[in-house]
N, C-alpha and C positions, 0 to 999 in steps of 0.2 A: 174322444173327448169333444165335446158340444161346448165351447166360448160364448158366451153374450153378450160380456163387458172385458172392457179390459180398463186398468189400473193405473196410473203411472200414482209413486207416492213420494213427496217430497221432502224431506225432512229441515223441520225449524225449531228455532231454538224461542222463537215466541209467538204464540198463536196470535196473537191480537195485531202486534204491527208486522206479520205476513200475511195474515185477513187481509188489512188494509190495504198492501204492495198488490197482492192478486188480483183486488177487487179492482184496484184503476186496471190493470193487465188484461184481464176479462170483458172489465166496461161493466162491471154486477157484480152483486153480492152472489156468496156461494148458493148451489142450489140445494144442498144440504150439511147441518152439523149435527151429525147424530151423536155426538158427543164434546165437550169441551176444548179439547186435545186435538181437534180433527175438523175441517172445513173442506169440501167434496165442490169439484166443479162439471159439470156435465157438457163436454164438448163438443160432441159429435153421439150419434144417436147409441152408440154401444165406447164409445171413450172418455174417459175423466180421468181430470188429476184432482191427486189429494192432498192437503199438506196436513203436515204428521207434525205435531210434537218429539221431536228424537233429539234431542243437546248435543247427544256424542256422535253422530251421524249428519248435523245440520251442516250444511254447505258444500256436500258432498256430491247432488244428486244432479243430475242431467236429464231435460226434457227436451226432446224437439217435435216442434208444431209445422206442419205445412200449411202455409196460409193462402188464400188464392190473389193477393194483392200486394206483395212486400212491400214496397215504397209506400202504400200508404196506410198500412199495419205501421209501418216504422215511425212513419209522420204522424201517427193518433197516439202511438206511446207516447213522444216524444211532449204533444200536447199533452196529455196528462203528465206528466211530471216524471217519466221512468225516461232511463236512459241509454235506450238502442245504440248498437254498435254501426257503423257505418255499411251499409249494403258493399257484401265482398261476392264475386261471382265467383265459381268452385268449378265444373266442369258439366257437361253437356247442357248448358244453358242454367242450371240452378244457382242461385242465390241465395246467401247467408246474411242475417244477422243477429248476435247475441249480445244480450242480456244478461245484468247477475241480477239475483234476489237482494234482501238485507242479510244475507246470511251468508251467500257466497254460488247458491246454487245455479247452475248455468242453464239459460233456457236458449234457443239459439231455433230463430223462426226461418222455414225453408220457402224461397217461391222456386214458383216452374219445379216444384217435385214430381217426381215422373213413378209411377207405378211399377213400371219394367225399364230396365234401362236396357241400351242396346249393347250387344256382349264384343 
């Protein structure tokens, strides 16, 4: 099986003010809405997340992003109005911090993610 893209899909229970939370999140509006229901972000050259219309699924979902700068990923949410969770460090040097949506969904941004870790 040949992969080109991959997915992550997020479920909310209203498109327009989860629009809105992503777009400060991103720093832009979506890069596509092929339909109503559905606001598509293009992350990385073959990664996106989607947020979905799903009611009975909204607040359920989990994303995490590795970012190459936490502290000041955390510091530019924070200036735009979202509200990061304090930078917690976890084990071989990585750092966390998370985030909820309007809905409940948890996104929890990684620095120093490492590709391989040592066994």
């Amino acid at each position: 099986m040949s992969i080109d893209h991959v997915l992550s899909v997020l479920p909310v229970s209203d498109i327009a003010v989860s629009r809105a939370w992503y777009e400060r999140l991103f720093g832009r509006a979506p890069d596509n809405t092929p339909m109503p229901p559905l606001a598509e972000w293009r992350l990385t050259e073959g990664g996106w997340v989607q947020v979905w219309v799903d009611a009975e699924r909204a607040g359920r979902g989990l994303l995490n992003l590795a970012v190459d700068d936490l502290p000041a990923h955390v510091e530019g949410l924070r200036a735009a109005g979202l509200q990061p969770g304090e930078i917690q460090e976890v084990s071989n040097g990585v750092t966390l911090s998370a985030l909820t949506d309007p809905d409940g969904n948890t996104l929890t941004l990684i620095g120093s993610f490492h590709v391989a870790y040592p066994s």
